[in-house]
C-alpha positions in Angstrom: 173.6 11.1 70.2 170.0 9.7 70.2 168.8 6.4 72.3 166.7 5.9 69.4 168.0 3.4 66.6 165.2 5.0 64.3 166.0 8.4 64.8 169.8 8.1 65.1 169.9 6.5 61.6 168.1 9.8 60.1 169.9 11.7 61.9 172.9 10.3 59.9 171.1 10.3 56.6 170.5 14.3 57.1 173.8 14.9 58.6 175.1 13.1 55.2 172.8 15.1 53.3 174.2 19.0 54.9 177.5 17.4 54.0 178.7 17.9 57.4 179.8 14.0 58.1 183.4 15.4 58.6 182.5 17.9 61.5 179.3 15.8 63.1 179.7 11.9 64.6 176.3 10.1 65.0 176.2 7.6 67.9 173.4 5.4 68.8 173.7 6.3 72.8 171.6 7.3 75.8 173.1 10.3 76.4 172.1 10.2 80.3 174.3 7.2 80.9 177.6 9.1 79.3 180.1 9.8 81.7 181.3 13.0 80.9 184.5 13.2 82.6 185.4 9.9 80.3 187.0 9.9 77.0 185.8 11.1 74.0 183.4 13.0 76.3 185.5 14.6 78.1 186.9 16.5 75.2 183.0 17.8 74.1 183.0 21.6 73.8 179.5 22.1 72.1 176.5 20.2 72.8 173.7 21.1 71.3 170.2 19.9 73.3 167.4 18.7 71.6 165.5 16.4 74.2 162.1 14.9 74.6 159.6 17.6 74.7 155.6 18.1 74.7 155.7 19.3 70.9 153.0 22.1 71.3 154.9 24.7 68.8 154.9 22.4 65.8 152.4 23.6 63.7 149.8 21.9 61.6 149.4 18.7 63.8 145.5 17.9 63.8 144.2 17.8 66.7 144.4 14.2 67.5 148.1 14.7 67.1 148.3 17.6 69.2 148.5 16.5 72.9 145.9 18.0 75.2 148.1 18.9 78.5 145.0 20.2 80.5 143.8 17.9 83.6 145.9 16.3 86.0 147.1 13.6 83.5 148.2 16.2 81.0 150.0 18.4 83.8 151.8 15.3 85.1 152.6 14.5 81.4 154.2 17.9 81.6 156.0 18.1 84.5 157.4 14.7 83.6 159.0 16.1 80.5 160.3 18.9 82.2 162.2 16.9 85.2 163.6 14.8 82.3 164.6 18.2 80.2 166.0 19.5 83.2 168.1 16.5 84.2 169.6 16.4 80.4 170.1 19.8 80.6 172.3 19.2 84.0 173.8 16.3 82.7 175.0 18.9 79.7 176.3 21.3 81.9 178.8 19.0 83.5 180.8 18.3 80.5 184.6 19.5 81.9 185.3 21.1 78.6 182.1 22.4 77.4 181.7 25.9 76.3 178.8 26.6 74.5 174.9 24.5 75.1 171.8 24.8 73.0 169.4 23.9 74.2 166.0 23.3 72.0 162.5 22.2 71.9 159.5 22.2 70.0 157.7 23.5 72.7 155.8 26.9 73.7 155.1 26.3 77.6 157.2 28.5 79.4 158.0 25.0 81.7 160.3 23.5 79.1 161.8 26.5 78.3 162.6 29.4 80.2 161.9 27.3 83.5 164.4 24.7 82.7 167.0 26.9 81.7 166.3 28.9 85.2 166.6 26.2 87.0 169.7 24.6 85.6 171.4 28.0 85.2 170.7 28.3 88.6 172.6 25.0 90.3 175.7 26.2 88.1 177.1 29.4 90.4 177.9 31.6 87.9 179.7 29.2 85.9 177.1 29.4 82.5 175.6 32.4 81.5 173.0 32.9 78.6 174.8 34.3 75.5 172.3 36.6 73.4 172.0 35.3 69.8 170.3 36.5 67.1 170.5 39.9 68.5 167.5 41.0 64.9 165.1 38.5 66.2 162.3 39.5 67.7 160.5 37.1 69.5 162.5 36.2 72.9 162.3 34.4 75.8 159.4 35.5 78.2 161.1 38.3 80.3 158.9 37.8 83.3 160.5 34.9 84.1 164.0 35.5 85.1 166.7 38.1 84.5 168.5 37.0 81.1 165.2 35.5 79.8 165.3 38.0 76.8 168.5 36.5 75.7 166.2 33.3 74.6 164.8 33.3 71.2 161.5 31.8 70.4 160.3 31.0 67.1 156.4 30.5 68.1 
């Protein structure tokens, strides 16, 4: 699902390209306003998470590209993200049928990562838990943050 016409449409180019249009549907939708307890949704048990983010890990932006998130502006821009990640990452969680979430950005602040998974992890009593992947990979989650951090993987 993306909101964006734009994006969705590449979306489906590259999911055409992996040759996966069998396995993955593209739909042009604002995944927010989905009522998960509705068909097809209801049915959903893998969701993978890829919302808006601040995009401070993608490498070789210039700096005019790379957003400066220093000064009240640029920590408002921040938390703003992160109340949005957080609330699609709720909105994931209540999927009736869902088993497995990943959840993904482009971002290294601990705030839209580690944070938002505490916090959503958190409301769910027990009923998600953090399954460790990539058990070679060396760079995880920041372990001073919560206990099960080390079971994220970062890649920057």
């Amino acid at each position: 699902l993306d909101v964006d016409k734009r994006r969705c449409e590449l979306l489906k180019k590259t999911v055409s390209i992996m040759g996966a249009s069998e396995k993955v549907t593209v739909i042009n939708k604002d995944f927010l306003k989905l009522d998960p307890t509705q068909a097809p949704y209801c049915n959903v048990q893998g969701i993978m998470l890829d919302p808006s983010c601040s995009g401070s890990g993608i490498r070789g932006r210039s700096g005019s590209e790379q957003q400066d998130f220093e000064g009240d502006d640029g920590r408002q821009r921040l938390q703003n993200l992160c109340a949005f990640q957080t609330k699609a990452l709720s909105h994931a969680l209540r999927f009736p049928r869902v088993e497995r979430i990943v959840y993904s950005t482009c971002s290294v602040h601990r705030e839209e990562n580690e944070d938002v998974v505490q916090a959503c992890l958190g409301a769910t009593d027990g009923l998600f838990s953090l399954e460790r992947c990539l058990p070679n990979w060396l760079r995880r989650g920041q372990v001073d943050t919560f206990y099960g951090a080390e079971s994220c993987v970062r890649v920057t």
